[in-house]
C-alpha positions as CSV (number, residue, x, y, z in Angstrom):
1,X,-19.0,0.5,-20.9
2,X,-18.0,4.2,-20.0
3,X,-14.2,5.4,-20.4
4,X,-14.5,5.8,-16.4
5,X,-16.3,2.6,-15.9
6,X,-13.4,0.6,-18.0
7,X,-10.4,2.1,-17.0
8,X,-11.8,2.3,-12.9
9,X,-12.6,-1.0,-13.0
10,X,-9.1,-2.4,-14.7
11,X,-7.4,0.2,-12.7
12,X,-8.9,-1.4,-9.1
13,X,-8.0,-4.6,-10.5
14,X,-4.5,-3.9,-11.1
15,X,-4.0,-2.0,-7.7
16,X,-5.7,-5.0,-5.9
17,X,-3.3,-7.4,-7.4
18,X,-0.2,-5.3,-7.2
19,X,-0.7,-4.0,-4.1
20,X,-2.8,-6.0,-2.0
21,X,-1.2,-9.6,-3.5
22,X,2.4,-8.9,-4.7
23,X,3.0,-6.3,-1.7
24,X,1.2,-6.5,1.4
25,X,0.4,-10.2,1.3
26,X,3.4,-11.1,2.4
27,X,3.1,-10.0,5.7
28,X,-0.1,-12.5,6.2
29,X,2.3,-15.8,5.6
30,X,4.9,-14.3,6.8
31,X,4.8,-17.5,9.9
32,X,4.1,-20.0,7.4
33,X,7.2,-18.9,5.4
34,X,9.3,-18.7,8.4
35,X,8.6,-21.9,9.7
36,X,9.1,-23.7,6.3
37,X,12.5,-21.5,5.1
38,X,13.9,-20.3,8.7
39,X,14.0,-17.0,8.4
40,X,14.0,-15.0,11.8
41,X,12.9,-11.4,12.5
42,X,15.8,-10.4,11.2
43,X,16.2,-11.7,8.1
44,X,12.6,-10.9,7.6
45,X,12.6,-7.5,8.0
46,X,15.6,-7.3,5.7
47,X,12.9,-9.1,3.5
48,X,9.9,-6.7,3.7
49,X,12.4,-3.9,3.5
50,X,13.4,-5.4,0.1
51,X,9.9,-5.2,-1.5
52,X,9.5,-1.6,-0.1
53,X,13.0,-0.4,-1.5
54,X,11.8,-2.6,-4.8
55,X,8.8,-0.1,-4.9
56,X,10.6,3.2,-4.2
57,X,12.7,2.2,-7.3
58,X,9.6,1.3,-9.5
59,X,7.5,4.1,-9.3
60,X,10.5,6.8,-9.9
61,X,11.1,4.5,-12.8
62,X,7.6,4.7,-14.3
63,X,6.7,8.2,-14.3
64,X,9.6,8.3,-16.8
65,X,8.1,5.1,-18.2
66,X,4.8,5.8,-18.8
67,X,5.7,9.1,-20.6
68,X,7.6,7.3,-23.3
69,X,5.8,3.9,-24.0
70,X,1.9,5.3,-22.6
71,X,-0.2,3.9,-19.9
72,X,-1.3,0.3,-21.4
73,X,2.6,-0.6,-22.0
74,X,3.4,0.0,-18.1
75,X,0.4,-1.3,-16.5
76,X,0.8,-4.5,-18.6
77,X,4.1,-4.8,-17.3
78,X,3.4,-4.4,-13.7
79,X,0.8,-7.1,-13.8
80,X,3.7,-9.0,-15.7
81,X,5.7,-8.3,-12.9
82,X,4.0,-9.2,-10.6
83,X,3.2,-12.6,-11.5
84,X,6.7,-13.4,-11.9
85,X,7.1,-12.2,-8.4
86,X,4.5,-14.1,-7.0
87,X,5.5,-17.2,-9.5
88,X,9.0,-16.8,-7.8
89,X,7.5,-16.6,-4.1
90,X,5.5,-20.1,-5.0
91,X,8.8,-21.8,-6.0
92,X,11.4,-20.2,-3.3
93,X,13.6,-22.8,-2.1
94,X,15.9,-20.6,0.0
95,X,16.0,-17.4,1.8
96,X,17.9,-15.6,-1.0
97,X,15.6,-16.8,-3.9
98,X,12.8,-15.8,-1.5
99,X,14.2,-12.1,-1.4
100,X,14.8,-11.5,-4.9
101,X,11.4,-12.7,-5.3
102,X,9.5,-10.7,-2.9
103,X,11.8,-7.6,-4.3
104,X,10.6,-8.3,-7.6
105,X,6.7,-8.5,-6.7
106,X,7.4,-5.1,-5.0
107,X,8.2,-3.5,-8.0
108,X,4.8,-4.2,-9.5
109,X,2.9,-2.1,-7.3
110,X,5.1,1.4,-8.2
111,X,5.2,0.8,-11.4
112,X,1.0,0.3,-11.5
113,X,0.4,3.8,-10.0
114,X,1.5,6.1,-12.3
115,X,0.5,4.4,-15.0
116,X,-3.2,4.8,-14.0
117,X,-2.8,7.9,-13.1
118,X,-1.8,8.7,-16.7
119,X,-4.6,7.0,-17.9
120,X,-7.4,8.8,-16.1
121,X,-5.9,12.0,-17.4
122,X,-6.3,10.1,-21.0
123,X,-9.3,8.5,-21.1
124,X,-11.6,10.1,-18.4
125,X,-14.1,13.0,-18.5
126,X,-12.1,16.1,-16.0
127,X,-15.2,15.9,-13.9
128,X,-14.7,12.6,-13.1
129,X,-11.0,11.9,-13.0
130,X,-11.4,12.7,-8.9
131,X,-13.7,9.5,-8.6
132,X,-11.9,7.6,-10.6
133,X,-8.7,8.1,-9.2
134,X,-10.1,7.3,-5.3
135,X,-11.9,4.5,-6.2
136,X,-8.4,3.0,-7.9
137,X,-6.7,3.7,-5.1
138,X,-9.2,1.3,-3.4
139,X,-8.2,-1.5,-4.7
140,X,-5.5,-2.2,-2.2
141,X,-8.0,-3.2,0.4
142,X,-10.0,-5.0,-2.1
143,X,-6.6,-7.2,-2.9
144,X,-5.7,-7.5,1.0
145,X,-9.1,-8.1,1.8
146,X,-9.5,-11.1,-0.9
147,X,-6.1,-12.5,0.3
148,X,-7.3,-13.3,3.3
149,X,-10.2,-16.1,2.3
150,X,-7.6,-17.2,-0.5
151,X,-4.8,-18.1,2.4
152,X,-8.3,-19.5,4.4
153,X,-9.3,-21.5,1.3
154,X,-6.0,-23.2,1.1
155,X,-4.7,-23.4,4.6
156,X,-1.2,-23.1,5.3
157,X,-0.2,-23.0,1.6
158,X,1.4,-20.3,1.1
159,X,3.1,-21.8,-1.8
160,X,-0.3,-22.2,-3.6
161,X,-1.4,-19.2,-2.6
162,X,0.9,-17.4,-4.1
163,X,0.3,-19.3,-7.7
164,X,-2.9,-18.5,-7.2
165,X,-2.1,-14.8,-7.1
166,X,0.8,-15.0,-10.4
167,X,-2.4,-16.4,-12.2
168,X,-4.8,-13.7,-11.4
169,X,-2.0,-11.0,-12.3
170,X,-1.7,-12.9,-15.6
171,X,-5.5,-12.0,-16.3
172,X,-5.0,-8.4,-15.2
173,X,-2.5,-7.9,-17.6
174,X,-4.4,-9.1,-21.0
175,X,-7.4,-7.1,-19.0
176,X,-4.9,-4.1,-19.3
177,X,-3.8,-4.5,-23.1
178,X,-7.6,-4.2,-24.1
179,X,-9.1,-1.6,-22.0
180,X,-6.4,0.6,-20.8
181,X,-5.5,3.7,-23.7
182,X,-1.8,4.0,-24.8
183,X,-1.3,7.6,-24.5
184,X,0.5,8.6,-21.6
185,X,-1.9,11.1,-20.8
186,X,-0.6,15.0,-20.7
187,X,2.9,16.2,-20.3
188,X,4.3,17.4,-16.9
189,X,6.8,19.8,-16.6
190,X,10.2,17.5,-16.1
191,X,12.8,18.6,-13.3
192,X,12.4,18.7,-9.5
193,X,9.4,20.2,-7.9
194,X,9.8,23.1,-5.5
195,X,10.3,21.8,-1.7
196,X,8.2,24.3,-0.3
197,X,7.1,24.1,3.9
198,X,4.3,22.0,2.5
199,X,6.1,19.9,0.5
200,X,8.6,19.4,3.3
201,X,6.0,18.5,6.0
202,X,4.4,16.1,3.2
203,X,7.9,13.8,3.4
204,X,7.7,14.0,6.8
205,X,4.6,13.0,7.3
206,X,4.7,10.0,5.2
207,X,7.9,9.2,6.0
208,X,6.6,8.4,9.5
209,X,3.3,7.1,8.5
210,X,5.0,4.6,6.4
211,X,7.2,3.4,9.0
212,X,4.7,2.8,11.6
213,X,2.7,0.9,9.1
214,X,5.4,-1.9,8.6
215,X,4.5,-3.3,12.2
216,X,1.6,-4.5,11.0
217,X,1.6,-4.8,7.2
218,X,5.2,-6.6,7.7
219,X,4.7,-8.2,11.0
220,X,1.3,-8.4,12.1
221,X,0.7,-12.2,11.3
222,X,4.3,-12.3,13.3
223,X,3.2,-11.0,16.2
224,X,-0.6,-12.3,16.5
225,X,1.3,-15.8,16.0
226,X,3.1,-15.0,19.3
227,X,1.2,-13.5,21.2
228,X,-1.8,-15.6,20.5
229,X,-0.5,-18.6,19.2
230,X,-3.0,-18.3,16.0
231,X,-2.7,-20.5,12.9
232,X,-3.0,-19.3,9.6
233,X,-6.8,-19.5,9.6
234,X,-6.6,-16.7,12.3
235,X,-4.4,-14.6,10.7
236,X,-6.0,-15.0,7.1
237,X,-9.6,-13.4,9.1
238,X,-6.9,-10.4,10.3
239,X,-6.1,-9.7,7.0
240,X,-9.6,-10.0,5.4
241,X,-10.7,-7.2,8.2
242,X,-8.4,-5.2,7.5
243,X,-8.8,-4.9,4.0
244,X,-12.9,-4.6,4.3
245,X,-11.4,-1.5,7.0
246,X,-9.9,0.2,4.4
247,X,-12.7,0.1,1.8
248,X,-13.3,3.0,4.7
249,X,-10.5,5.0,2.7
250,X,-12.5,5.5,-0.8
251,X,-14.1,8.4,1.0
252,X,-11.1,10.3,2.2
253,X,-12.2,13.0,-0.1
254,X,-15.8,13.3,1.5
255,X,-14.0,14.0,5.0
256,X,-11.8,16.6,4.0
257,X,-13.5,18.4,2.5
258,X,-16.1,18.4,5.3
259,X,-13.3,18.5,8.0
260,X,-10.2,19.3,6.2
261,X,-6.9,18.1,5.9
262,X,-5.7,18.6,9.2
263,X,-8.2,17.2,11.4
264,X,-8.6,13.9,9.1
265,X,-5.2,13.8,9.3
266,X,-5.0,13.8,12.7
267,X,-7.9,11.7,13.7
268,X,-6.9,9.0,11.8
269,X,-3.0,8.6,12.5
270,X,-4.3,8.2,16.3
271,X,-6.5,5.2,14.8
272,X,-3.7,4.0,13.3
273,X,-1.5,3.9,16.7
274,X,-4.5,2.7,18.7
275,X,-4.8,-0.3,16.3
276,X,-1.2,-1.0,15.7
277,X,-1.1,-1.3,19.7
278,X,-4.4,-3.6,19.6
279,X,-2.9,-6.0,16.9
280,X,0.5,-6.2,18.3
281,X,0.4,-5.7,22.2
282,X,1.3,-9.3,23.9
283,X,-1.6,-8.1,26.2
284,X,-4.1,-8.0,23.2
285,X,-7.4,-10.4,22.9
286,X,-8.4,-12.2,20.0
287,X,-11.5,-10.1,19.6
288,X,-9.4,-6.9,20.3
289,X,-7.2,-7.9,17.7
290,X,-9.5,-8.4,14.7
291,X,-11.1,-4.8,15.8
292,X,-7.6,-3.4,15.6
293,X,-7.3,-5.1,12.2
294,X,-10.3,-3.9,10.8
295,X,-9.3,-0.1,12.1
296,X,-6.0,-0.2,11.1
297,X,-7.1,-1.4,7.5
298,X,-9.2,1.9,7.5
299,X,-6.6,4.3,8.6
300,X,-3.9,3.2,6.6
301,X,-6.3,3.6,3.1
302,X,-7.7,7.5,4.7
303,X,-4.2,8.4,5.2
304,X,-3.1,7.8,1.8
305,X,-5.5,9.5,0.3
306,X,-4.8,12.3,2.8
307,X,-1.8,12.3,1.3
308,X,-3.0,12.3,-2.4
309,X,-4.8,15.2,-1.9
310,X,-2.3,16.9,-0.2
311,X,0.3,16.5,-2.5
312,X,-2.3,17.6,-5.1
313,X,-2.5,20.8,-3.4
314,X,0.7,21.4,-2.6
315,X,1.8,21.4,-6.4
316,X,-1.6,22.0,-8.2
317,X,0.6,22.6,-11.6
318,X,1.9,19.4,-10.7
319,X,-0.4,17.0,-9.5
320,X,0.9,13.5,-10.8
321,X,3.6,15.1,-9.5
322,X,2.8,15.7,-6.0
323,X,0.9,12.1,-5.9
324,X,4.0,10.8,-6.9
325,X,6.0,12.5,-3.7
326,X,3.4,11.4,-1.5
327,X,3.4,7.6,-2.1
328,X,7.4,7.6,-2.6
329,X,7.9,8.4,0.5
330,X,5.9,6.2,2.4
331,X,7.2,3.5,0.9
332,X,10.9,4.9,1.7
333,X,9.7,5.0,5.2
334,X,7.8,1.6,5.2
335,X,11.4,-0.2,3.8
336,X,13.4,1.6,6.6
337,X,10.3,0.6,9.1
338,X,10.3,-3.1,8.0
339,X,14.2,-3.1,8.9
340,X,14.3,-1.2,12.1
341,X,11.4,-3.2,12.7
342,X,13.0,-6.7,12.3
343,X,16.0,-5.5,14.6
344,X,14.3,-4.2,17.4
345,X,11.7,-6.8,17.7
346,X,14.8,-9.2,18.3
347,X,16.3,-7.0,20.9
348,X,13.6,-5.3,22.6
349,X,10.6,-7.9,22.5
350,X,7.3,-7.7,20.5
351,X,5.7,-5.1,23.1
352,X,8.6,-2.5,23.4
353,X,8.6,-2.5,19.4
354,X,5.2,-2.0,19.1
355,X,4.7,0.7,21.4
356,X,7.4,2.9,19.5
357,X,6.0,2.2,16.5
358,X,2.5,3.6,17.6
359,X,4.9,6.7,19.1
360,X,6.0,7.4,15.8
361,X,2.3,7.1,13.8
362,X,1.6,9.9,16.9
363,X,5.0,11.5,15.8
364,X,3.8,11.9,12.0
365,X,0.8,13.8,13.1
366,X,2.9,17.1,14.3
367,X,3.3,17.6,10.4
368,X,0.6,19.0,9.3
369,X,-0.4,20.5,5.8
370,X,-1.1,24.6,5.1
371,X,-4.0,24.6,4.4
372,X,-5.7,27.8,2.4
373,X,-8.8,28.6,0.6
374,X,-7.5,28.5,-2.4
375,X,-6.1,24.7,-2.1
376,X,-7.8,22.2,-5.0
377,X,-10.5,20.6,-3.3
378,X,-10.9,16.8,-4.1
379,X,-14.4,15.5,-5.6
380,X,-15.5,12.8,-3.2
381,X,-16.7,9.2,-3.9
382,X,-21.2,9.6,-3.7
């Protein structure tokens, strides 16, 4: 097996389980969980918000990390993580044991991203390190869209369900001690980046990209439960669509660099409002619903790796770097989404909510990247 092959295919792994499992699972059983611990919007935003800060923390953590003790050390450990996270989901018996739980499957996913980053750059032919990279960052739909016939397999089991994941992260990480290289990859320059205008409208951007997202990755089996009364076999469909919508995102690359960064951009944070509106408008249908899923699932995966490449551009010295920037901060803005979230849905209703959380997916598109002709151009997936 190729260098690309092994690490891609461990890498998608990992990012499925860490990501798609440990992170944005949660969301799916959120109903089941409520029901059986009495949380309340509230106290679940507080929650979600807690797996996002969890992240933020991580993946500042690793870059450091994975320059010290190499690639295999720190994707081991996030898989490790993780299935003490999930492990500690399974067993919750209260709403506090249930946050320090979901905080620590959070973690997981930041501190599984740079670590593959490092080791593309390590193992990975320079041609290919572009298709490698997008097809890792794939992996979270392949993780959200798996979840879905998991939580259909076992039906209103949340607590098995999440076993079920802590095992499979178990596997990833003895898959990551034997095909992942220990090198870190190659040095960055330490210290803080410049903040030029395109590194200023990149925060921005994700910022409010990030927050819109939490109405449905935090709440969307919330509000489908609501507004359509479904069970969790409804809501596990949701969340298999929209993960098989964001396989969509492997081929960010091919659309910008046929449309460029601006226009993709664009195009598919009004997808993203459109479909956030579909899933959690009382006024929604159940077929409407599952298309908003599915488009949602596609949007959110384009948009982050519209974001990868433009943080790659913006620092092209840089680019872990820039990545790094990128995915921080829509995870800063997803844990401040996923508590603004929580308290508005309990003041202002499900509808209100999710209308200004489409406004602000609009909002994120009046950021927009510089783009130039001498920008790095990102190898899309054939």
């Amino acid at each position: 097996m190729s260098p690309a092959l092994c690490v891609g295919a461990t890498g998608f792994g990992l990012i499925a389980v860490c990501y798609g499992f440990a992170r944005f699972s949660f969301g799916m059983f959120l109903p089941q969980i409520d029901v059986d611990l009495t949380l309340g919007p509230a106290l679940s935003g507080i929650i979600s918000g807690g797996s996002f800060a969890g992240y933020c923390i991580a993946i500042l953590a690793s870059a450091i990390l994975t320059e010290r003790f190499g690639a295999r050390a720190i994707a081991t450990m996030a898989a490790i993580i993780a299935a003490f996270g999930m492990a500690g989901i399974a067993l919750a018996p209260s709403a506090i044991w249930l946050a320090a739980a979901v905080l620590l499957a959070g973690t997981s996913a930041g501190l599984a991203s740079p670590p593959m980053a490092a080791a593309v750059a390590a193992a990975v032919q320079q041609k290919r390190q572009d298709a490698t990279n997008t097809a890792i960052n794939a992996g979270t739909s392949a993780g959200v869209a798996l979840s879905g016939p998991i939580a259909l397999a076992i039906t209103g089991q949340w607590r098995l369900a999440f076993a079920a994941f802590s095992v499979i992260a178990i596997v990833l990480a003895v898959a990551a001690i034997f095909s992942l290289p220990s090198s870190g990859g190659s040095k960055i320059p330490g210290g803080l980046p410049p903040f030029s205008t395109t590194v200023l409208r990149l925060i921005a951007a994700c910022f409010l990209m990030g927050a819109a997202s939490t109405a449905i990755w935090s709440f969307g089996g919330q509000l489908v439960a609501q507004s359509l009364g479904w069970v969790p076999v409804g809501t596990g469909i949701l969340w298999s669509l929209i993960g098989a919508g964001g396989v969509a995102g492997a081929w960010a690359g091919t659309l910008v660099s046929r449309f460029g960064l601006g226009r993709v951009h664009w195009v598919f944070l009004a997808l993203m409002a459109g479909a956030i509106l579909a899933v959690g408008s009382g006024f929604a249908t159940p077929v409407l619903v599952l298309i908003g899923g599915t488009v949602f699932g596609a949007a959110y995966v384009m948009l982050t790796g519209v974001y990868l490449v433009w943080g790659v551009r913006a620092l092209p010295d840089r680019p872990a770097t820039g990545l790094t920037i990128g995915f921080l901060t829509i995870a800063v803005g997803q844990t401040a989404g996923a508590l603004i979230f929580g308290f508005l849905l309990s003041a202002l209703g499900a509808n209100m909510t999710v209308m200004i959380s489409a406004a602000i997916a609009l909002l994120a598109g009046v950021f927009q990247p510089c783009e130039t002709t001498g920008d790095i151009r990102v190898s899309a997936i054939d």
